[in-house]
C-alpha distance (Angstrom), angle and dihedral (degrees) to the residues before:
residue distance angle dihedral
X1 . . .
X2 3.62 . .
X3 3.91 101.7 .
X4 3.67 145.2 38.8
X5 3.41 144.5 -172.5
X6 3.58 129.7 -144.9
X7 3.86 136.1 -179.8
X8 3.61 137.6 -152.8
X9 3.36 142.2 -159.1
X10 3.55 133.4 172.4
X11 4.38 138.2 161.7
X12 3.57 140.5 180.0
X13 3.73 133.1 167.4
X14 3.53 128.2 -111.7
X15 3.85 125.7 -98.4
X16 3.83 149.6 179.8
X17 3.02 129.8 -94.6
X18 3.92 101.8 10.8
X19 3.90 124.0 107.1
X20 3.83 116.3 -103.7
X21 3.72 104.3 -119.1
X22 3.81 118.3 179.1
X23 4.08 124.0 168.1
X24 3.69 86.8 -7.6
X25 3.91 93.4 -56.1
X26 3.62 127.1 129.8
X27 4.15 103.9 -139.4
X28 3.92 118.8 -175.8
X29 3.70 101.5 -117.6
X30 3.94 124.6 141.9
X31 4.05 96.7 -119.8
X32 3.98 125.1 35.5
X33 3.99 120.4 -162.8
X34 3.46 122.5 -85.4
X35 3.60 118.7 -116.7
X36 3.86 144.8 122.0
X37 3.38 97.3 -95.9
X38 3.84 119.5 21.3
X39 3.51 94.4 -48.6
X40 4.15 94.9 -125.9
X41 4.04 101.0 166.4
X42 3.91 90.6 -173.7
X43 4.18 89.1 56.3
X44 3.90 91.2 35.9
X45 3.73 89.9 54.8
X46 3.43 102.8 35.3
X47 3.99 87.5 51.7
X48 3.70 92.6 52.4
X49 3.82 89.7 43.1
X50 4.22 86.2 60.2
X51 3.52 88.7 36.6
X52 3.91 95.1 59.7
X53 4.04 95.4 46.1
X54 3.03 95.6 53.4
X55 4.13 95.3 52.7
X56 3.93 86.1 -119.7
X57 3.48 96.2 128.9
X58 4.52 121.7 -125.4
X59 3.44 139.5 -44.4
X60 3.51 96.6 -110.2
X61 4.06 93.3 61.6
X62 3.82 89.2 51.1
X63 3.25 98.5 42.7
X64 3.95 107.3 23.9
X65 3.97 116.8 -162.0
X66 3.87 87.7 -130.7
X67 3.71 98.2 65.0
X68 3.72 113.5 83.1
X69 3.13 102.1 -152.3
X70 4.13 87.8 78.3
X71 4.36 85.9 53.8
X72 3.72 106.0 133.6
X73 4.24 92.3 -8.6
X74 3.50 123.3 176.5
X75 3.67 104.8 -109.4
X76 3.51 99.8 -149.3
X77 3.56 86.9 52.5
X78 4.10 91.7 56.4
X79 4.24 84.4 48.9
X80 3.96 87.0 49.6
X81 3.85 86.2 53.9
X82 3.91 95.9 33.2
X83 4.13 88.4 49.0
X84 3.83 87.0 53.9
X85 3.37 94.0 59.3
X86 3.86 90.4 48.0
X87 4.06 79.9 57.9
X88 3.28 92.5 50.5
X89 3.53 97.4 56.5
X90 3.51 98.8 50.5
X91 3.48 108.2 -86.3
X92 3.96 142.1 118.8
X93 3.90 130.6 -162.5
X94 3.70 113.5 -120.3
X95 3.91 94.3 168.2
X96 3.99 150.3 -12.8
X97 3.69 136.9 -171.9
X98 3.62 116.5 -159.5
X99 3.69 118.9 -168.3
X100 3.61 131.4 -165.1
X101 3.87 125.4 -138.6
X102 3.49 118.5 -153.9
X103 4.05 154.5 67.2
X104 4.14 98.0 -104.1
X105 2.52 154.6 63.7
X106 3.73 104.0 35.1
X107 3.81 110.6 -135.7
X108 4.00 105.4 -173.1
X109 4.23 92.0 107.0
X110 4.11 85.0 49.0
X111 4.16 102.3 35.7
X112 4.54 88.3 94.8
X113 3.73 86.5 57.4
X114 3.47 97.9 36.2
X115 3.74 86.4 47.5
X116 3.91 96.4 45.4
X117 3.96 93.8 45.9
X118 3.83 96.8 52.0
X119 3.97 88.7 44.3
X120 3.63 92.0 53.5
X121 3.87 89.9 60.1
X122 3.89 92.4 49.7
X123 3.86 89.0 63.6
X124 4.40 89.2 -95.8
X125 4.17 87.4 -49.6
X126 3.54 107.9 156.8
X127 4.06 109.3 -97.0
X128 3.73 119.1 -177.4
X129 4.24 119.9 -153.8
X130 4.04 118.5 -157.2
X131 3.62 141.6 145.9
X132 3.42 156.0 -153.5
X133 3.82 154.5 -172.4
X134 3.53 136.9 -115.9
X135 3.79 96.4 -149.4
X136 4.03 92.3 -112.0
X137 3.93 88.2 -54.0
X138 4.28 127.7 140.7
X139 3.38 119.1 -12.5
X140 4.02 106.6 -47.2
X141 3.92 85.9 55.1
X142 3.88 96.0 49.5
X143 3.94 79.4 51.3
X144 3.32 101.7 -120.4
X145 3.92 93.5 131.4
X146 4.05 141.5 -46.8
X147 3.33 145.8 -101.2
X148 3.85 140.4 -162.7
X149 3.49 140.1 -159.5
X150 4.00 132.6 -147.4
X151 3.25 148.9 -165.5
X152 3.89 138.2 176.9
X153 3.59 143.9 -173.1
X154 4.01 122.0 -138.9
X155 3.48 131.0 -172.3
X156 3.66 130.0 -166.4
X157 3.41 114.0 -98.3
């Protein structure tokens, strides 16, 4: 077979006193996303979205939320490592689309960086940030936290 497709998925709630990291940017909003590493949904789902095309299992066996040493982790950092694993398996990214679930904060001035620092961890593969609403509906539109979706196309290498 010389492609696959994998999807991600990932969620956490929003919380105090934690910085809001998304895509492996910084923004300036009052709550960030709890989690036991940074919390980065767009990372988290985009690593699990690799992780699944390439038959490698999830994000949470490779990086288990019991083991310490992944407390307050740079999530782009776990997708570096995660994506080398996809490498070493056999497999190149030719494209992802990462979508983000929720009513704030609005992302359009940070998408490029967003975009450029998720890219960088795939090895330069093309990596595409968006999002959307849910028109005030479940728990990302009551704004109680976000989500994000992912999905990516390998090829063999």
């Amino acid at each position: 077979m010389t492609f696959r497709v994998g999807i991600g998925v990932d969620a956490h709630a929003f919380e105090d006193g934690v910085p809001l990291v998304l895509g492996g940017v910084q923004l300036d909003h009052p709550r960030g996303l709890a989690g036991h590493s940074d919390g980065d949904v767009l990372a988290h789902a985009l690593t699990d979205a690799l992780l699944g095309a390439a038959g490698l299992g999830d994000i949470g066996s490779l990086f288990p939320a019991d083991d310490e040493r992944f407390r307050g982790a740079d999530s782009v950092e776990l997708l570096r490592e995660a994506y080398g694993r996809v490498q070493e398996a056999g497999w190149t990214l030719v494209n992802a689309d990462c979508v983000l679930v929720g009513e704030e904060p609005k992302i359009a001035a940070h998408r490029g960086e967003m975009r450029r620092r998720l890219a960088e961890a795939v090895g330069g593969g093309e990596v595409n940030v968006r999002a959307t609403t849910t028109d005030r509906l479940g728990f990302t539109g009551r704004g109680e936290g976000l989500a994000a979706h992912a999905v990516a196309l390998l090829q063999r290498a």
